[in-house]
N, C-alpha and C positions, 0 to 999 in steps of 0.2 A: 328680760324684756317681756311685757304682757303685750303688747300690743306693735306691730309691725306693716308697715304697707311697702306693697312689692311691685315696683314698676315694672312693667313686661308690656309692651305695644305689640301692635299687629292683630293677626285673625288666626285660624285654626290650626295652620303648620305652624307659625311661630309658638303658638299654645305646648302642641305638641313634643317640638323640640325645648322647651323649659325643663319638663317633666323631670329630668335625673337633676338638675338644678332647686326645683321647689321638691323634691323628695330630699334632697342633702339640707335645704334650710327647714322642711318640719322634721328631722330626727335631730338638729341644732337646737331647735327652739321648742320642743314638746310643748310646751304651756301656755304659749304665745296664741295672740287671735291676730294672723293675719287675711291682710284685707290688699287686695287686687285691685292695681291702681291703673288701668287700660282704658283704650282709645274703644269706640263704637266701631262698626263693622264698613272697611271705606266701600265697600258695594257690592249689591244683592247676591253675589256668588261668594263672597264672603262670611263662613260662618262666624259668630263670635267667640272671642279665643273665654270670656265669662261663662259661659255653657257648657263648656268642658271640663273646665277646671274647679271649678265649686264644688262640683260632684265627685271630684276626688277626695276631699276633706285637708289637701296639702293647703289649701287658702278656705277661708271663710264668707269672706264677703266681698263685694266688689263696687268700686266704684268707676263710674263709668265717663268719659267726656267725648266730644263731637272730636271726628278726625283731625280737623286743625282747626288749633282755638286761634280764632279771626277778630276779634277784639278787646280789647281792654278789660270788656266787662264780662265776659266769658273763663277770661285766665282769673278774674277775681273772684268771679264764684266757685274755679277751681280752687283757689286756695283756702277761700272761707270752709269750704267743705273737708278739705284735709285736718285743716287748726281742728276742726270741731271735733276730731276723731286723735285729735294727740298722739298722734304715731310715736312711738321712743326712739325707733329708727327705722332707714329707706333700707332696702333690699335692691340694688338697681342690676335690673335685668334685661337691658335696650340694648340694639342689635349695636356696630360697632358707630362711634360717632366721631367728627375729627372734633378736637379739642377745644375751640368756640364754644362749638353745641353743646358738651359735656357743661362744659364752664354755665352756660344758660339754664343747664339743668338744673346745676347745685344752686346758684345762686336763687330759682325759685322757689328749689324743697327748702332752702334756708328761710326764703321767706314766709313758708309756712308751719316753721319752728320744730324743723328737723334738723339736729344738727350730726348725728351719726346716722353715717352713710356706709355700707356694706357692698362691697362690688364694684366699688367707679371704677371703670377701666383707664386710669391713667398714664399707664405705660401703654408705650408701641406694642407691646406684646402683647397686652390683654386686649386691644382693639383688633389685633391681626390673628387671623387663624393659621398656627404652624405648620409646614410640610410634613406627611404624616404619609410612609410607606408607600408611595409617588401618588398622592393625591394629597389632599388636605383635611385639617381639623374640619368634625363637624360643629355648628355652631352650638351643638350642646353640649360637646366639649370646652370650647371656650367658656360659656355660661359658667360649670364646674370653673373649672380654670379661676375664674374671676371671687367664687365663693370658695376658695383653699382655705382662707383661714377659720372656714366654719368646720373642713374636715375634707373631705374624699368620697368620691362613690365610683362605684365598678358601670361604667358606661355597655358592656356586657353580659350585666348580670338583669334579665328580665325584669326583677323588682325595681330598677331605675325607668323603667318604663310602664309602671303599674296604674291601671285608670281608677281603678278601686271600683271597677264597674258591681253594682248593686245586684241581687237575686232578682229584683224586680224587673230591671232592666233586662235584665236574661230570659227570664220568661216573658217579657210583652217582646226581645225580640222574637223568639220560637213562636208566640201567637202570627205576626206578622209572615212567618215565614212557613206557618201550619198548613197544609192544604195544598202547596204547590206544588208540583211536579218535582222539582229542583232543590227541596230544601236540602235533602242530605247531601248532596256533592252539585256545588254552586262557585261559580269566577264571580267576584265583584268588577262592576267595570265604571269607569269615571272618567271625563276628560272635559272639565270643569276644570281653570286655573285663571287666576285674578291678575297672571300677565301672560297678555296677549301672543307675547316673542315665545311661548312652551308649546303653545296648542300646535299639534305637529296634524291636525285636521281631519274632515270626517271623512276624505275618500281614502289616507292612509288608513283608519281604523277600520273600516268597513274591510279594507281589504286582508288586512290579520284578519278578523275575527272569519271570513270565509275560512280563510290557510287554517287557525287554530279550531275550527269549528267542530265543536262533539255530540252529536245530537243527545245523547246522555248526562250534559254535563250544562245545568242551569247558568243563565246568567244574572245579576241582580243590579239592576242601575242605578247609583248612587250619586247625588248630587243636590243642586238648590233647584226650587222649582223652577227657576226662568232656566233651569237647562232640559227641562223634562222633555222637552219634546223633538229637542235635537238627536237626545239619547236614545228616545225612541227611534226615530229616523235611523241613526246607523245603525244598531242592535235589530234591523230587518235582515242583516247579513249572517245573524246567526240562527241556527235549524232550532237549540234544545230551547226547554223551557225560559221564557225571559219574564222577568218582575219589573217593575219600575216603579223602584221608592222614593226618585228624586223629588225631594219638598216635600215627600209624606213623614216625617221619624223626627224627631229629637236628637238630638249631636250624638247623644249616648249610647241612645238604643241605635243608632246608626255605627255606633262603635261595636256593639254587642253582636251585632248583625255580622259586621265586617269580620270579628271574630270566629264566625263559624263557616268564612267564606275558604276553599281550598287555595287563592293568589288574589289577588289584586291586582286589578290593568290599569294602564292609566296613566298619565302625566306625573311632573315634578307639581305639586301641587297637595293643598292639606286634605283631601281625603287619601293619600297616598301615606301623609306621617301617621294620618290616623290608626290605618291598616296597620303599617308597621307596628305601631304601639301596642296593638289589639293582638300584637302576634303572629299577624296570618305575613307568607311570602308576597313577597310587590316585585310585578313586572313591570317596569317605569321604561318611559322613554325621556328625557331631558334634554334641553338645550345647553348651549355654552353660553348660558345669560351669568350663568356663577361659574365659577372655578372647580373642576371635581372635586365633590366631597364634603364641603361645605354640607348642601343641602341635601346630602343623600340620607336615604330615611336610615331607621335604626332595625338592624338585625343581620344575620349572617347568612340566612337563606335568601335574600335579596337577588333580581338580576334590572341589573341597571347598563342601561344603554345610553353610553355619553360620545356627544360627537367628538371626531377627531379634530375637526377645524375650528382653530381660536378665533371666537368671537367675544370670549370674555372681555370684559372693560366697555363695549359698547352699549350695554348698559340699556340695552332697544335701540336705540337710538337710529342706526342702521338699518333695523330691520323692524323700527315702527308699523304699526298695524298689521302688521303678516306676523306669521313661522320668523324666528331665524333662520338667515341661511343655512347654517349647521344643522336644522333639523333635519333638511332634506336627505342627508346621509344616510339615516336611518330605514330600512328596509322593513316593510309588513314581514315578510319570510323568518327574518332576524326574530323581531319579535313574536313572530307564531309560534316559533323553533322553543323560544325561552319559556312559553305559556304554558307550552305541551311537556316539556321537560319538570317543570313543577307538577301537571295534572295526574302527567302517565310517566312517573320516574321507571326508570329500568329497575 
């Protein structure tokens, strides 16, 4: 195959969790130019999942469409734009779908004269994430799962999580991070998430970050700009040096940065996969909007804080425009305790 386009929807966690999935299809297809077939960014706190992943080198190019094609003439110019580009075959990498919508799928890559398809999740199984050590498959697990027949990858082994971050990007982030009080030993903190039922709110975070407070120990706020000023707002409750690069960085150098951060604070949310992938430890607090596991980021120094009370399956619905219920379980203490256990190991 020279030429391949790779469906993959969503924004920056979805991005992120692909990663061991498009690392197992470019060691499959070395020679191939594939090209990124994704949705625009559905709102402002939203980074683009294209931004991330080009710069890896595991896809080449991208093409991009509005979050939901609304007319006739919209899905046509999608197709004319795929025909143009002769794909030989799809790569499908879309979170899980019931059966209709798959069917709508194929039928319109058919349309636009693909006819080998890689990955449809046509079994029960490929659409579902299996019980896994009393939690559940991560969705980049399933992703794997779904591309077996291209081969296998150790979801463990860091280079399934590799950004292919550039020297460039490493030095402008140290430039960004030159001169501050905090550069060498620095928390990232983020509580940015593109659904509403996560944000566990600014008078819990305020109140960890007093309990975890080190006046030693920079903090660096990370986010889109329409959060900048919120971040600012609560990051008044910590003493050490504070940065705020929210809607200052590029995805990457934002990745590079978060690389050199000692944890990550912060929500179920993609600058939390990011972190993950960049290596550094994530203190998360999560809802029961998914099923444990699912979405938990990738690594083993991880400390994730998942509620006891099932509200899985409500889906917000319940607990539209607030927290879920389930968040409120979560204690600032809990999470100060976890911050500082990463900071100041025994």
């Amino acid at each position: 195959m020279s030429r391949i386009l790779v469906f993959r929807l969503g924004s920056l966690g979805d991005a992120v969790v692909s990663l061991p999935a498009l690392h197992l299809l470019a060691a499959a297809t070395p020679g191939a130019e594939r090209i990124l077939l994704t949705n625009q960014p559905v709102s402002a706190q939203a980074a683009p999942a294209a931004e991330l992943l080009i710069g890896t080198g595991l896809l080449h190019r991208v093409i991009e469409f509005p979050p939901a094609l609304r007319s006739p003439g919209q899905a046509w110019d999608l197709r004319q734009r795929i025909r143009a580009e002769s794909p030989e075959a799809l790569v499908y990498l879309s979170e899980p779908k019931p059966r209709p919508s798959l069917l709508r799928d194929v039928g319109f890559f058919a349309t636009c004269g693909i006819f080998r398809m890689i990955g449809l999740p046509w079994s029960d199984d490929r659409r579902r994430h299996r019980p896994q050590n009393g939690r559940w498959e991560s969705e980049a697990g399933r992703l794997v799962r779904c591309l077996e027949d291209l081969g296998s990858i150790d979801l463990t082994d860091r280079a399934a999580w590799d950004l292919h971050l550039s020297d460039d990007e490493g030095a402008t982030a140290g430039s960004v991070l030159a001169g501050w009080p905090g550069a060498d030993n620095f928390a990232a903190f983020a509580i940015g998430t593109k659904h509403e039922a996560n944000d566990w709110g600014d008078d819990a975070w305020m109140e960890t970050l007093r309990s975890a407070d080190r006046p030693s120990l920079g903090l660096a706020l990370i986010g889109a700009e329409i959060e900048r000023e919120r971040l600012e707002r609560v990051a008044t409750a910590w003493s050490g040096p504070v940065l705020n690069l929210a809607g200052c960085l590029p995805l990457r150098v934002t990745a590079a940065v978060l690389a050199r951060a000692r944890v990550f604070i912060g929500h179920d949310s993609g600058p939390m996969h990011l972190a993950a992938a960049a290596g550094t430890p994530v203190c998360a607090v999560f809802s029961g909007r998914n099923k444990p596991g699912i979405w938990f980021p990738a690594g083993t120094a991880d400390r994730i804080l998942y509620p006891l009370t099932d509200c899985v399956g409500c889906g917000g619905s319940v607990c539209e425009g607030r927290a879920h219920v389930c968040m409120t379980e979560h204690r600032p203490a809990d999470v100060a305790a976890l911050i500082t256990s990463i900071t100041d190991p025994l």
